[in-house]
PyMOL CGO cylinders between C-alpha atoms (Angstrom):
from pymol import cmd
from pymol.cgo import CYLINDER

trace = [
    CYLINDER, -1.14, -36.56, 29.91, -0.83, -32.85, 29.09, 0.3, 1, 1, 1, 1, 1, 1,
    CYLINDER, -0.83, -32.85, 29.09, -3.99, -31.09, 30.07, 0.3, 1, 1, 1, 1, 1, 1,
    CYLINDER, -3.99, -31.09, 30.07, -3.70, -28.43, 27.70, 0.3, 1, 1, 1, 1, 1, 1,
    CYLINDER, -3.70, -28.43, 27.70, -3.05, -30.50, 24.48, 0.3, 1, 1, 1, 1, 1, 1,
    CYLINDER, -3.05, -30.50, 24.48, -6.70, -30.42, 23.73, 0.3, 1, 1, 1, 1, 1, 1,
    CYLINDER, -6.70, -30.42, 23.73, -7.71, -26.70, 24.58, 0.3, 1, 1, 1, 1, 1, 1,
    CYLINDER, -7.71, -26.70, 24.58, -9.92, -25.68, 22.10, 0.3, 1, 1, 1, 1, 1, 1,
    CYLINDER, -9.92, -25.68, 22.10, -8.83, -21.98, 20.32, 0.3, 1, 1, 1, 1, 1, 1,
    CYLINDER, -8.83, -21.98, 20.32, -10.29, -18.85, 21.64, 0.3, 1, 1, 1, 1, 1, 1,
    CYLINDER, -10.29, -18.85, 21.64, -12.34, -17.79, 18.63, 0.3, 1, 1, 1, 1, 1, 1,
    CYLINDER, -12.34, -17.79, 18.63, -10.58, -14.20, 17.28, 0.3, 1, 1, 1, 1, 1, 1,
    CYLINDER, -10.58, -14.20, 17.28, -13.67, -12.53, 17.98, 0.3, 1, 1, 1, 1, 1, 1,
    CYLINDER, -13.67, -12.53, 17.98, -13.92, -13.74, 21.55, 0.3, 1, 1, 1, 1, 1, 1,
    CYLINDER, -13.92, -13.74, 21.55, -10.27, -12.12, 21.94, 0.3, 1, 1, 1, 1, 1, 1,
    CYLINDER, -10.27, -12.12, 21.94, -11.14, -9.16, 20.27, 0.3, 1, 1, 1, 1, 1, 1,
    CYLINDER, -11.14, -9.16, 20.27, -13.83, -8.56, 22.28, 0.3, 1, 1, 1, 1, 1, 1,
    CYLINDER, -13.83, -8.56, 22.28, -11.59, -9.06, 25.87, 0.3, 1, 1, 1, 1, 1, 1,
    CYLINDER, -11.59, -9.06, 25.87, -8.94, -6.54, 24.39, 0.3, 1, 1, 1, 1, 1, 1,
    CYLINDER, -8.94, -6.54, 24.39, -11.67, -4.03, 23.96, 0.3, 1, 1, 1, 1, 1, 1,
    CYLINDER, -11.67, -4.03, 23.96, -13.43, -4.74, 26.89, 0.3, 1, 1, 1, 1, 1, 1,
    CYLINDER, -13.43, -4.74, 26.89, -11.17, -2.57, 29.35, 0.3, 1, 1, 1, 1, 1, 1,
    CYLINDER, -11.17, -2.57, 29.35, -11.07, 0.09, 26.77, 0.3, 1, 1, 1, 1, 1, 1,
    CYLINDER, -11.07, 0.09, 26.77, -14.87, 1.15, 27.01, 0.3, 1, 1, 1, 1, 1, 1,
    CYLINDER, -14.87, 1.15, 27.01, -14.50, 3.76, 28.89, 0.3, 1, 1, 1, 1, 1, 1,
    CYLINDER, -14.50, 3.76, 28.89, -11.62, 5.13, 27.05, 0.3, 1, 1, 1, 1, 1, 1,
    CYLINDER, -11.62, 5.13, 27.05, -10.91, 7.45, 24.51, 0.3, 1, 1, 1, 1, 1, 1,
    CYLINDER, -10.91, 7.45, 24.51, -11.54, 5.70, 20.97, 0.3, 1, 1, 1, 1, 1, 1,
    CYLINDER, -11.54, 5.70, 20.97, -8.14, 5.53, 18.33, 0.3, 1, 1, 1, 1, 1, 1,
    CYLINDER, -8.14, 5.53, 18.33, -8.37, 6.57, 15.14, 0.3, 1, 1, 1, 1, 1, 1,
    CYLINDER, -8.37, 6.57, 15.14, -6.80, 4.78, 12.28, 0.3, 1, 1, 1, 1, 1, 1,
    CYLINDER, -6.80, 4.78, 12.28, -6.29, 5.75, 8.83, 0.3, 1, 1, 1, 1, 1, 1,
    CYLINDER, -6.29, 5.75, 8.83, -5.71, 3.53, 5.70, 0.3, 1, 1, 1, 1, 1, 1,
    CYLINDER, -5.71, 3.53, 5.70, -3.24, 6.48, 3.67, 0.3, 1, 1, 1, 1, 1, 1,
    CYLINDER, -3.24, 6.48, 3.67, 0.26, 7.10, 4.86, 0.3, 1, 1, 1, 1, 1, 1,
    CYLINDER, 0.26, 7.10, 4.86, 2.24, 10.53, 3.99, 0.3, 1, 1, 1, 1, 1, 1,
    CYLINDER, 2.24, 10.53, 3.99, 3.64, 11.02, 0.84, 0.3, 1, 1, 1, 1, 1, 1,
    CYLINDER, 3.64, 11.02, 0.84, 7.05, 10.42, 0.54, 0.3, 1, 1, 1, 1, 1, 1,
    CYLINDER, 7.05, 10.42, 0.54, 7.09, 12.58, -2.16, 0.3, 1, 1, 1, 1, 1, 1,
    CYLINDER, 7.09, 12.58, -2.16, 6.09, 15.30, -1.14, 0.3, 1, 1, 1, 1, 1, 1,
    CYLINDER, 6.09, 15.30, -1.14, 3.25, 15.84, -3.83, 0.3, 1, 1, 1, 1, 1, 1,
    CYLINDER, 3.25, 15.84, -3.83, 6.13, 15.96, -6.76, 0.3, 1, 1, 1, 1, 1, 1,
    CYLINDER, 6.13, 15.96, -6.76, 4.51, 15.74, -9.64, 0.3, 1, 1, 1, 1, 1, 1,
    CYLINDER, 4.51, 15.74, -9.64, 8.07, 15.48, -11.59, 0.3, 1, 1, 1, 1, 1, 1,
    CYLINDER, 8.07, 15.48, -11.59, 7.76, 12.50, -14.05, 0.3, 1, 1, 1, 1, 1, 1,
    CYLINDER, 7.76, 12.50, -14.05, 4.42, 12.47, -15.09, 0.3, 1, 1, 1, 1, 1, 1,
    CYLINDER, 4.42, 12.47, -15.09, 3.53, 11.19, -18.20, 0.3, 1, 1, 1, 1, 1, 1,
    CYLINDER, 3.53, 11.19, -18.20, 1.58, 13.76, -20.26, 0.3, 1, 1, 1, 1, 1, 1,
    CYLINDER, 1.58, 13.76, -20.26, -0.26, 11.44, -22.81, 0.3, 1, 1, 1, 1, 1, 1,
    CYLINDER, -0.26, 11.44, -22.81, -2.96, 10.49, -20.57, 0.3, 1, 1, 1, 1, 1, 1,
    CYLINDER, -2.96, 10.49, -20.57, -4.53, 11.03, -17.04, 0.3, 1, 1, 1, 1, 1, 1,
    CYLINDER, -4.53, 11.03, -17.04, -6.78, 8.96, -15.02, 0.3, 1, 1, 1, 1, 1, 1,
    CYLINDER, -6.78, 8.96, -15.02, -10.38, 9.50, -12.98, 0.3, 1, 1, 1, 1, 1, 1,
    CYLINDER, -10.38, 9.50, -12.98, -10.83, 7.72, -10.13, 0.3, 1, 1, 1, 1, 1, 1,
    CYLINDER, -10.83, 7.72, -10.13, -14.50, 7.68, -9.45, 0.3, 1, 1, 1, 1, 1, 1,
    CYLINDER, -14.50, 7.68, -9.45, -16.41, 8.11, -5.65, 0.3, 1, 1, 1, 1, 1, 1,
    CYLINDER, -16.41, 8.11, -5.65, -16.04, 4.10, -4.10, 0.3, 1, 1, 1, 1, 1, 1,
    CYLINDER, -16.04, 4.10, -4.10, -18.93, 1.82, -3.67, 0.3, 1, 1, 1, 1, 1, 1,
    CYLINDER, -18.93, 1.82, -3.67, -18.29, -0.06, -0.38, 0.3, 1, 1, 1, 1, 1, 1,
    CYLINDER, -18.29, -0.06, -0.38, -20.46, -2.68, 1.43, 0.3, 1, 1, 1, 1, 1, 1,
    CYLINDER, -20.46, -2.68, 1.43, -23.71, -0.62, 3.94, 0.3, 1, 1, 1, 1, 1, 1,
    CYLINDER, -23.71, -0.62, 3.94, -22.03, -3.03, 6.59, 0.3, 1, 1, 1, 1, 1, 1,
    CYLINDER, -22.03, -3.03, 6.59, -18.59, -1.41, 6.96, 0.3, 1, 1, 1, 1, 1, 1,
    CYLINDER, -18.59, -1.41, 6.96, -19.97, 2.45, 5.67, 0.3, 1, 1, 1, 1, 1, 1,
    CYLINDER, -19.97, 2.45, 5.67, -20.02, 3.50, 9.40, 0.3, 1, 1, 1, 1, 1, 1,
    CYLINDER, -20.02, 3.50, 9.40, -17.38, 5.05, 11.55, 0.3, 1, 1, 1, 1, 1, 1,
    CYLINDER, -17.38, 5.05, 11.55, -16.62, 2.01, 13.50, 0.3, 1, 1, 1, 1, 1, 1,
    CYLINDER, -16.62, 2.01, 13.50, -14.14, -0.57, 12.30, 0.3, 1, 1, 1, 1, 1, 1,
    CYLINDER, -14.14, -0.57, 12.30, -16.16, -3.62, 11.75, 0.3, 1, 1, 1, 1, 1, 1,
    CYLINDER, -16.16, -3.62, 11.75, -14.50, -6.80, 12.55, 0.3, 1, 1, 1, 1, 1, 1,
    CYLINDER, -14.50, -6.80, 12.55, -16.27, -10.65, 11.80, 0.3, 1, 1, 1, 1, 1, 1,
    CYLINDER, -16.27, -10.65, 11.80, -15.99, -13.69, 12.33, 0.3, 1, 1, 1, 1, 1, 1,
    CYLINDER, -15.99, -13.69, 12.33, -14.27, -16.07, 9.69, 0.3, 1, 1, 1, 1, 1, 1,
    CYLINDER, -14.27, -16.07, 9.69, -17.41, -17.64, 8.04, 0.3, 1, 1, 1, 1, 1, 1,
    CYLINDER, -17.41, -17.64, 8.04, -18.67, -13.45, 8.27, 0.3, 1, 1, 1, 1, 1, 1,
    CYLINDER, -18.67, -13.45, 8.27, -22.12, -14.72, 9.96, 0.3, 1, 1, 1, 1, 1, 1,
    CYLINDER, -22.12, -14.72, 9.96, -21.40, -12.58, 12.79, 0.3, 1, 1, 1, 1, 1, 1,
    CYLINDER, -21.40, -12.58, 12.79, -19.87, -8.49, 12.53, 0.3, 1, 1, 1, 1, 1, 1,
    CYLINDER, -19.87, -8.49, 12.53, -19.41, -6.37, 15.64, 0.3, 1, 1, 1, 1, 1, 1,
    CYLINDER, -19.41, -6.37, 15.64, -18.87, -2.59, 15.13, 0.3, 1, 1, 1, 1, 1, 1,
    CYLINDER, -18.87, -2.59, 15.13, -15.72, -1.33, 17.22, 0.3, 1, 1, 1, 1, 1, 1,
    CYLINDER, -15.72, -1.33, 17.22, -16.33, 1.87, 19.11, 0.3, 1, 1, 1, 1, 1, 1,
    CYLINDER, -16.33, 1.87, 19.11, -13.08, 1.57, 20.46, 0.3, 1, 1, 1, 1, 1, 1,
    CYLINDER, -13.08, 1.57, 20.46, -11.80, 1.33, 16.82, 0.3, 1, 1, 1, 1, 1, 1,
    CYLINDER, -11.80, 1.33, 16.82, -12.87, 4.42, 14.52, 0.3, 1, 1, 1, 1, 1, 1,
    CYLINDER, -12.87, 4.42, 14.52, -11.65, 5.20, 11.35, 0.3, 1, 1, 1, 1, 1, 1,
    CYLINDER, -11.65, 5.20, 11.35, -10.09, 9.32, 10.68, 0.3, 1, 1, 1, 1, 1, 1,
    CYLINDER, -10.09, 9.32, 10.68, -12.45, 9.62, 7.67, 0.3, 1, 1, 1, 1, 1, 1,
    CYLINDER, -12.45, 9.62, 7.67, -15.54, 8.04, 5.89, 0.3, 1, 1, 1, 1, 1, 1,
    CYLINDER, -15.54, 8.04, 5.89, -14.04, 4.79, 4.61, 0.3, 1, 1, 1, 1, 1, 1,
    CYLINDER, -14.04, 4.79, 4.61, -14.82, 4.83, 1.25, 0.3, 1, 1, 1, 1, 1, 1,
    CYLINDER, -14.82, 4.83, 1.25, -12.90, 8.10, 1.01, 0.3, 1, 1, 1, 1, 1, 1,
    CYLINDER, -12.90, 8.10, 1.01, -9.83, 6.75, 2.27, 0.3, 1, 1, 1, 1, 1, 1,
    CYLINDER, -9.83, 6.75, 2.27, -10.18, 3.48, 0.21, 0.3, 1, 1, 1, 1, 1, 1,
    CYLINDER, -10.18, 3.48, 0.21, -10.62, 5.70, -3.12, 0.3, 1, 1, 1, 1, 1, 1,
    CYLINDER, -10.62, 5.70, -3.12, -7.60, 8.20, -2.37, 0.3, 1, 1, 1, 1, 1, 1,
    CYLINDER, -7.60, 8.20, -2.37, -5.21, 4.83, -1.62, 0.3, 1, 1, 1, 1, 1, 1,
    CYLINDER, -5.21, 4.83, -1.62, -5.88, 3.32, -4.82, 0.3, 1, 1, 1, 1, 1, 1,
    CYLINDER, -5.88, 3.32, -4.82, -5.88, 6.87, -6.99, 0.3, 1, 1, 1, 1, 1, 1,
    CYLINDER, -5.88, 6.87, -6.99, -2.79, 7.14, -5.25, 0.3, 1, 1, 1, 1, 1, 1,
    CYLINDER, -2.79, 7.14, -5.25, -0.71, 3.91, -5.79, 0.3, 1, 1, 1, 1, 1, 1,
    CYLINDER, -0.71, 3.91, -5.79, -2.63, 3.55, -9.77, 0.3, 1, 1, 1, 1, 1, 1,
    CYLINDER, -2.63, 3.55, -9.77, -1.15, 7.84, -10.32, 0.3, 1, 1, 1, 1, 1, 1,
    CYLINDER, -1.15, 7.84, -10.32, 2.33, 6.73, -9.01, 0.3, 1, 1, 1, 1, 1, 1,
    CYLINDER, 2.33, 6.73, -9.01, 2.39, 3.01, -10.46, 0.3, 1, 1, 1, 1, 1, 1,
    CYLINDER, 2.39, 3.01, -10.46, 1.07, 4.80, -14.24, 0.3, 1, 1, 1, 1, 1, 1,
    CYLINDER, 1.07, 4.80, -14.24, 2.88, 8.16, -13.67, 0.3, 1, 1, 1, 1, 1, 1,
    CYLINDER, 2.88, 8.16, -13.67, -0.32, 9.78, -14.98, 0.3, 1, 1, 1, 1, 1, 1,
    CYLINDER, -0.32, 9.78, -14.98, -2.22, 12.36, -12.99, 0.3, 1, 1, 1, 1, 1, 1,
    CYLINDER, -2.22, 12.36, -12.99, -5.68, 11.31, -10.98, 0.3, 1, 1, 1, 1, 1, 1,
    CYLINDER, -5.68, 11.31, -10.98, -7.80, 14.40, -11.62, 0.3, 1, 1, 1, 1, 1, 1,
    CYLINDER, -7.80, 14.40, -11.62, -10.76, 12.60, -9.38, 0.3, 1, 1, 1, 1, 1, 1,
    CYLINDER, -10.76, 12.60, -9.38, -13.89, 14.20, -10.27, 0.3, 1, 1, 1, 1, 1, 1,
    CYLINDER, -13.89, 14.20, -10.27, -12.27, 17.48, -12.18, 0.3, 1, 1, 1, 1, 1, 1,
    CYLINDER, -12.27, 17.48, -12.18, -11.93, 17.88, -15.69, 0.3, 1, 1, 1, 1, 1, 1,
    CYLINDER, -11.93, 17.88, -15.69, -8.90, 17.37, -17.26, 0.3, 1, 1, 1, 1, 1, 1,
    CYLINDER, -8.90, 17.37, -17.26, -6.88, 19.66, -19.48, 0.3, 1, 1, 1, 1, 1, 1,
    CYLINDER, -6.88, 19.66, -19.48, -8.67, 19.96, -23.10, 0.3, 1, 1, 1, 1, 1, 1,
    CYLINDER, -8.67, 19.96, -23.10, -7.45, 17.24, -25.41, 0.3, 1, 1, 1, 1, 1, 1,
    CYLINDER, -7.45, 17.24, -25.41, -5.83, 14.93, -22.92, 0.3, 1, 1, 1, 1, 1, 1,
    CYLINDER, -5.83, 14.93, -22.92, -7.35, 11.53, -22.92, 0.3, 1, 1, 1, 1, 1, 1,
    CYLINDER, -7.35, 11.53, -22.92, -9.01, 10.15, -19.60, 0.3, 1, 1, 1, 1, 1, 1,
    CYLINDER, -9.01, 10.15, -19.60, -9.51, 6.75, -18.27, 0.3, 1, 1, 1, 1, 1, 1,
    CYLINDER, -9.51, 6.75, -18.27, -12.23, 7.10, -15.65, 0.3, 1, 1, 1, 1, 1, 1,
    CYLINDER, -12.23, 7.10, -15.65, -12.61, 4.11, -13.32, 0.3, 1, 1, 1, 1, 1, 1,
    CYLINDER, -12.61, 4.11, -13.32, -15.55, 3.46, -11.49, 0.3, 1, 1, 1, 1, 1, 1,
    CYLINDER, -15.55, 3.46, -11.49, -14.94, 0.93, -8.04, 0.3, 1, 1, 1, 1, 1, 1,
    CYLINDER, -14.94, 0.93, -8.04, -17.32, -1.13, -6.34, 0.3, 1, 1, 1, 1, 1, 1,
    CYLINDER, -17.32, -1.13, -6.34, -15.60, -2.99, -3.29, 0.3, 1, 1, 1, 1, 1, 1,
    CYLINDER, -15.60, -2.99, -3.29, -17.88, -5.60, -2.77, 0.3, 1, 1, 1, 1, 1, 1,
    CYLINDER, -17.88, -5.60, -2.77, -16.32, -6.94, 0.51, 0.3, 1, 1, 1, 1, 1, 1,
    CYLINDER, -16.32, -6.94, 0.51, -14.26, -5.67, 2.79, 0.3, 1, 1, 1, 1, 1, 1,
    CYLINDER, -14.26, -5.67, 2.79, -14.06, -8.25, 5.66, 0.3, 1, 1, 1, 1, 1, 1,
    CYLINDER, -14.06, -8.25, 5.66, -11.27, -8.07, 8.78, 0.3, 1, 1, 1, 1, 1, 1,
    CYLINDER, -11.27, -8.07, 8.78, -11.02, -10.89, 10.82, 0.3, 1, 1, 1, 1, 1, 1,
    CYLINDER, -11.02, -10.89, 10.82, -9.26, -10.05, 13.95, 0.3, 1, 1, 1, 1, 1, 1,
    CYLINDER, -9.26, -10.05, 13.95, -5.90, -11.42, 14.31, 0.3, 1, 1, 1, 1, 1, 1,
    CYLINDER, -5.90, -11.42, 14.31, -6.63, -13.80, 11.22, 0.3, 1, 1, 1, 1, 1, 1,
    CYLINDER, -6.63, -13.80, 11.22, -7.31, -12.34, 8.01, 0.3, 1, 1, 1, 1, 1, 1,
    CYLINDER, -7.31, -12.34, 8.01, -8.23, -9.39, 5.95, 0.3, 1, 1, 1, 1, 1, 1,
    CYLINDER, -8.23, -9.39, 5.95, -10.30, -10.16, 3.00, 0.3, 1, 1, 1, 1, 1, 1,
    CYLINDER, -10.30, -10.16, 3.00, -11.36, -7.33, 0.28, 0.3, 1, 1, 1, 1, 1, 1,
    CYLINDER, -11.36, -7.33, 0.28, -12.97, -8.33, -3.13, 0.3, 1, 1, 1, 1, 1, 1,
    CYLINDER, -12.97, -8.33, -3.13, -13.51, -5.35, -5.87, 0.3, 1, 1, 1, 1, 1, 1,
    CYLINDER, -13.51, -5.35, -5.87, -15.25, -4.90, -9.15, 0.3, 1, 1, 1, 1, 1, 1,
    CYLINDER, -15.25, -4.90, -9.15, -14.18, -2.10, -11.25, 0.3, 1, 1, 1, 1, 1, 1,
    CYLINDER, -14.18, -2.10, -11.25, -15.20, -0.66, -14.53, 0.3, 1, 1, 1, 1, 1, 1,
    CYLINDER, -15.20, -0.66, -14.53, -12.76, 1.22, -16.95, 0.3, 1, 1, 1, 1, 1, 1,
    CYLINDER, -12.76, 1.22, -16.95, -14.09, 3.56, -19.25, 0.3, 1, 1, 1, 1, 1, 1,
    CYLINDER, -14.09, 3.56, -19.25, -12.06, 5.87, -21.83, 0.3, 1, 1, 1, 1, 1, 1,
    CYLINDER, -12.06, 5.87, -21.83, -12.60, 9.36, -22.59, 0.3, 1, 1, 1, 1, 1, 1,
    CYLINDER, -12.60, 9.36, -22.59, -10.97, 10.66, -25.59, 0.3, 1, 1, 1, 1, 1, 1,
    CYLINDER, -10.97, 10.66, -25.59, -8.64, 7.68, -25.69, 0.3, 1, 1, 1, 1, 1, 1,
    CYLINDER, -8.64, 7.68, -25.69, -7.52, 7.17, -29.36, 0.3, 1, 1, 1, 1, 1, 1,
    CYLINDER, -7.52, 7.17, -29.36, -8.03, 4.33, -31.18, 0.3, 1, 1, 1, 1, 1, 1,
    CYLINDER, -8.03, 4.33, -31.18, -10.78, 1.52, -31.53, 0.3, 1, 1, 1, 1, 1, 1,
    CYLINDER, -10.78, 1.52, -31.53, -10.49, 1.25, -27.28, 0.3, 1, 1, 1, 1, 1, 1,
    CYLINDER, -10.49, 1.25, -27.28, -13.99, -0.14, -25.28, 0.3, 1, 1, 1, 1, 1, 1,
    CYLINDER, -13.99, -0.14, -25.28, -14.99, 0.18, -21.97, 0.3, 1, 1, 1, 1, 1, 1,
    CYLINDER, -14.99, 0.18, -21.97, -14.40, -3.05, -19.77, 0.3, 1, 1, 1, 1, 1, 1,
    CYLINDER, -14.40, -3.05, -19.77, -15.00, -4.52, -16.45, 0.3, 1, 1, 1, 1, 1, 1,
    CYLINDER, -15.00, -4.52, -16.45, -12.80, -6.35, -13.43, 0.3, 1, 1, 1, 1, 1, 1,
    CYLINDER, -12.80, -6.35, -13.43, -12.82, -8.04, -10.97, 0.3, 1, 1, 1, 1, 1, 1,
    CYLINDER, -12.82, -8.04, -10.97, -10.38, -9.63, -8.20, 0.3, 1, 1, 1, 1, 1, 1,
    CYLINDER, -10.38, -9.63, -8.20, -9.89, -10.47, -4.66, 0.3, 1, 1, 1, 1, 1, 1,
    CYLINDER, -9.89, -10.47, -4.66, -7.54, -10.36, -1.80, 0.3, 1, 1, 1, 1, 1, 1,
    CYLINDER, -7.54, -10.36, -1.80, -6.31, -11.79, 1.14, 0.3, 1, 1, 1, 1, 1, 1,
    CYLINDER, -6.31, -11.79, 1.14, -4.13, -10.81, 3.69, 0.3, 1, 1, 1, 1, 1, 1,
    CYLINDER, -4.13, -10.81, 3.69, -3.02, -13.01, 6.70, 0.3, 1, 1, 1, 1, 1, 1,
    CYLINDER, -3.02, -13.01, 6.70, -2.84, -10.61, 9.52, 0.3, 1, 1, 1, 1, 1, 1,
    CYLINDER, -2.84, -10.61, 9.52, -1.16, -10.40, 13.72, 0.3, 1, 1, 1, 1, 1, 1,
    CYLINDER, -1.16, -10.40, 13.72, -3.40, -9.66, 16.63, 0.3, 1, 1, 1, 1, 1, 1,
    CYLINDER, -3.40, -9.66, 16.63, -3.58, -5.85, 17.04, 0.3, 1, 1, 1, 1, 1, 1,
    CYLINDER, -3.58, -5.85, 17.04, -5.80, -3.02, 15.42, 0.3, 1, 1, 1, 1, 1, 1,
    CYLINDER, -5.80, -3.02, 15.42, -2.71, -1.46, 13.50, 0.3, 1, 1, 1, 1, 1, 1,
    CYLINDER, -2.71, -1.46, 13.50, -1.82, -4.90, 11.86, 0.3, 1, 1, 1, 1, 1, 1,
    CYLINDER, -1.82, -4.90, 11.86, -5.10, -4.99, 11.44, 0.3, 1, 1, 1, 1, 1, 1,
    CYLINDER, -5.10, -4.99, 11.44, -5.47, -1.92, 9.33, 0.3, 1, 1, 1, 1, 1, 1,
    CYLINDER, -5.47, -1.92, 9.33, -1.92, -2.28, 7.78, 0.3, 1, 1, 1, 1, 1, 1,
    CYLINDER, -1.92, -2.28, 7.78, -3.58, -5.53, 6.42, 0.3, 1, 1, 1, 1, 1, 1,
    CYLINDER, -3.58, -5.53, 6.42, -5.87, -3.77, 4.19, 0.3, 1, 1, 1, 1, 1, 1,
    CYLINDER, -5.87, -3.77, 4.19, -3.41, -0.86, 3.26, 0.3, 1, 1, 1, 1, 1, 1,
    CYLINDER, -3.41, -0.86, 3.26, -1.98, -3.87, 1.70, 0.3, 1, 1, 1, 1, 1, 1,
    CYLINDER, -1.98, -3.87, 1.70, -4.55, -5.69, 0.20, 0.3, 1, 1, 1, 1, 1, 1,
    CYLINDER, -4.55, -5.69, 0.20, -5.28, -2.24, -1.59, 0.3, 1, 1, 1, 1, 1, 1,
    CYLINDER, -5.28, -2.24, -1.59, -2.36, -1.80, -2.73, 0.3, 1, 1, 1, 1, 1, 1,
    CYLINDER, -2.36, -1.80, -2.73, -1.82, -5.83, -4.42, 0.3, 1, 1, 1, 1, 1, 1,
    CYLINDER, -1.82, -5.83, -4.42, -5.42, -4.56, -6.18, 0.3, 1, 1, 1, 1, 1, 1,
    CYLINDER, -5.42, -4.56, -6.18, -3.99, -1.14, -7.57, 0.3, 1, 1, 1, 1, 1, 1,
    CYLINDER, -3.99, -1.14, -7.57, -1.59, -3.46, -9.49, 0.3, 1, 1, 1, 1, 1, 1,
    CYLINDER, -1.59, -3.46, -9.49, -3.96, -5.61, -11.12, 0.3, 1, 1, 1, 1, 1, 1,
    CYLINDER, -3.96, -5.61, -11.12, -6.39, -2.66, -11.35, 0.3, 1, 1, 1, 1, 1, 1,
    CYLINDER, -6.39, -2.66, -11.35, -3.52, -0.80, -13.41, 0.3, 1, 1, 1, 1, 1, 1,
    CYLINDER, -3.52, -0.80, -13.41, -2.65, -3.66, -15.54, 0.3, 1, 1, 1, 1, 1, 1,
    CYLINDER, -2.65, -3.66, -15.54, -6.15, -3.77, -16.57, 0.3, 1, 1, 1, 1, 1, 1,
    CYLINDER, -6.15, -3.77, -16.57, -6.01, -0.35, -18.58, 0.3, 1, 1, 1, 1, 1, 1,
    CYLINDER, -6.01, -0.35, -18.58, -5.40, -0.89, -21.87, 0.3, 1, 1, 1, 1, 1, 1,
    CYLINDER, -5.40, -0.89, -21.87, -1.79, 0.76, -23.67, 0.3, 1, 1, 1, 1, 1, 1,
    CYLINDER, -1.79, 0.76, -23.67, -2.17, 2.63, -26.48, 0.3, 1, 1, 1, 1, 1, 1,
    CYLINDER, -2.17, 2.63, -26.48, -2.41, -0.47, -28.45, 0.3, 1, 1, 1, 1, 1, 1,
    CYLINDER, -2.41, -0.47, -28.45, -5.64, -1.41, -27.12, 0.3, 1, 1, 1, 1, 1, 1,
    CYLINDER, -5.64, -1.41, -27.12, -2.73, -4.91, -25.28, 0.3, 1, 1, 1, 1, 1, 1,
    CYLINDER, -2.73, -4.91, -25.28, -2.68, -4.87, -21.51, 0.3, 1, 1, 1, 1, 1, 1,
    CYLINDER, -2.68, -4.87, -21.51, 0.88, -4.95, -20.25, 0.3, 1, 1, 1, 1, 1, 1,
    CYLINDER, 0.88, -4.95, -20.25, 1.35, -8.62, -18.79, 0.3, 1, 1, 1, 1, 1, 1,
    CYLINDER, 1.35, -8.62, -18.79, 2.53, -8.67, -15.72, 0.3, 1, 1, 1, 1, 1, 1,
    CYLINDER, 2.53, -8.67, -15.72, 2.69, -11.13, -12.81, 0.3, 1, 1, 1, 1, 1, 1,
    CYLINDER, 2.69, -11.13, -12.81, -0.29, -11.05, -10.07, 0.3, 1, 1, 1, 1, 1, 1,
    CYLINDER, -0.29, -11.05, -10.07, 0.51, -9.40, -6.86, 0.3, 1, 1, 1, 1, 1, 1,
    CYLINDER, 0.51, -9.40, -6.86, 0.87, -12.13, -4.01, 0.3, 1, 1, 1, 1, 1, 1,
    CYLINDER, 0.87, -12.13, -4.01, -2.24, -13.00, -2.04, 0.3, 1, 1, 1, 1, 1, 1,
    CYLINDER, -2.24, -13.00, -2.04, -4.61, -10.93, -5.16, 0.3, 1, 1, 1, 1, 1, 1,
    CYLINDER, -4.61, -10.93, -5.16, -6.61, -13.23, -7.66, 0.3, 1, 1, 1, 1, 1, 1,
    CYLINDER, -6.61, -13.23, -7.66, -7.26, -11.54, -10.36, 0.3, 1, 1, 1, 1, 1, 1,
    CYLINDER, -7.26, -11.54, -10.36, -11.02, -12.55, -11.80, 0.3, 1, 1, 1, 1, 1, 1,
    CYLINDER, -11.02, -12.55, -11.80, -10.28, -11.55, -15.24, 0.3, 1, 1, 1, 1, 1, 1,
    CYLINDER, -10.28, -11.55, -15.24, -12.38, -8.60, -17.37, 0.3, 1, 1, 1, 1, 1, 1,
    CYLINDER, -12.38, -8.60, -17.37, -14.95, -8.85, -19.76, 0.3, 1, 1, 1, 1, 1, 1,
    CYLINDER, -14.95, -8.85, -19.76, -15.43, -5.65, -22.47, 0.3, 1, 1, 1, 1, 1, 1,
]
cmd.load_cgo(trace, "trace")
C-alpha cells in the first residue's frame, strides 16, 4: 500500500511561511503592480471628445501597509510579509494600473485629480476595492465597487454605480503572486470601461473578461 497516497496537503500558508523562513534575515524584495510603458508616454491617438478622472483608491485597512499580506483560503487568518514589500503605497499603484489600462483601452486622457481643459467633458470615477485577498500559491481574489460620475457630459447622462469581482488562479512564488493581481486589475479595467456610458447614454456590450464577474450597476 502506498504510504504517501493519503498525505494530507501542506496548507499554502504553512509553505509560505517555510519559504520565508530562511529569508528573515535578508534583505526584503520589492514588488510593484505597474510595468513600463511600452509606449513610451505617446499620447498619439487620443480621442479629444472626452477625458477621464480617476479618483484616490479606497482599499481594505488590512492590506494598506507596506507588507504584502497573504491569507489563508477561507481569509480567517492574514500574515503580513516583511520579506515581501510593495515599491509604493498600494492603493497608489492599484489606482495608476487601472487609470492606465481604462486611458489606453478608451484612448481618452486620465487627468487624475487636475482639471481638465475648459469645455471638455469628464467622467470622474471614484474606486473602492473592497477586497484584495492573495492566497499563496492558490488564488488571488480582488472585488471592487466603483462609482461613475459625469462632468459636463452632454446629454440626459446620470451618475451610476458598479460592482464586480475577480479571481485569478495563481503558481507558488511572490512574482506569480503579484502578476496575479496585475491581472485581475486589468480583467476589472474592462468591465470598469464598459460601464461608462457612449454618448448615447448605451454602454458598449462587450463580453466579460475571463475569471471577472461583473455585478451589474445601478444609476
Amino acid at each position: 500500500m502506498n504510504s504517501t497516497a493519503h498525505r494530507p496537503r501542506v496548507p499554502a500558508l504553512a509553505l509560505m511561511a517555510a519559504l520565508l523562513a530562511g529569508c528573515a534575515a535578508s534583505a526584503p524584495q520589492y514588488y510593484t503592480l505597474q510595468i513600463p510603458d511600452a509606449a513610451g508616454g505617446n499620447d498619439a491617438g487620443l480621442q479629444a471628445d472626452y477625458a477621464i478622472s480617476v479618483q484616490p483608491v479606497i482599499i481594505p485597512e488590512q492590506v494598506a501597509r507596506p507588507q504584502i499580506v497573504v491569507s489563508t483560503s477561507s481569509g480567517a487568518e492574514v500574515v503580513p510579509l516583511n520579506a515581501a514589500l510593495w515599491a509604493g503605497p498600494l492603493e497608489a499603484q492599484i489606482r495608476n494600473v487601472l487609470a492606465g489600462e481604462l486611458a489606453q483601452r478608451l484612448g481618452v486622457l486620465d487627468v487624475g485629480r487636475n482639471s481638465a481643459a475648459k469645455g471638455l467633458p469628464v467622467w470622474r470615477i471614484y474606486l473602492d476595492v473592497r477586497s484584495f485577498d492573495s492566497v499563496y500559491a492558490e488564488a488571488v481574489r480582488q472585488e471592487v465597487v466603483w462609482r461613475i460620475v459625469p462632468q459636463g457630459v452632454p446629454g440626459n447622462v446620470k451618475e451610476r454605480v458598479c460592482s464586480a469581482r475577480a479571481s485569478v488562479p495563481v503558481k507558488e512564488g511572490m512574482s506569480a503572486l503579484v502578476e496575479g493581481h496585475r491581472s485581475a486589475l486589468t480583467g476589472l479595467a474592462g468591465v470598469i470601461a464598459q460601464s461608462l456610458p457612449g454618448p448615447s447614454g448605451a454602454v458598449a456590450p462587450s463580453g466579460t473578461p475571463e475569471g471577472v464577474s461583473f455585478r451589474g450597476c445601478v444609476g
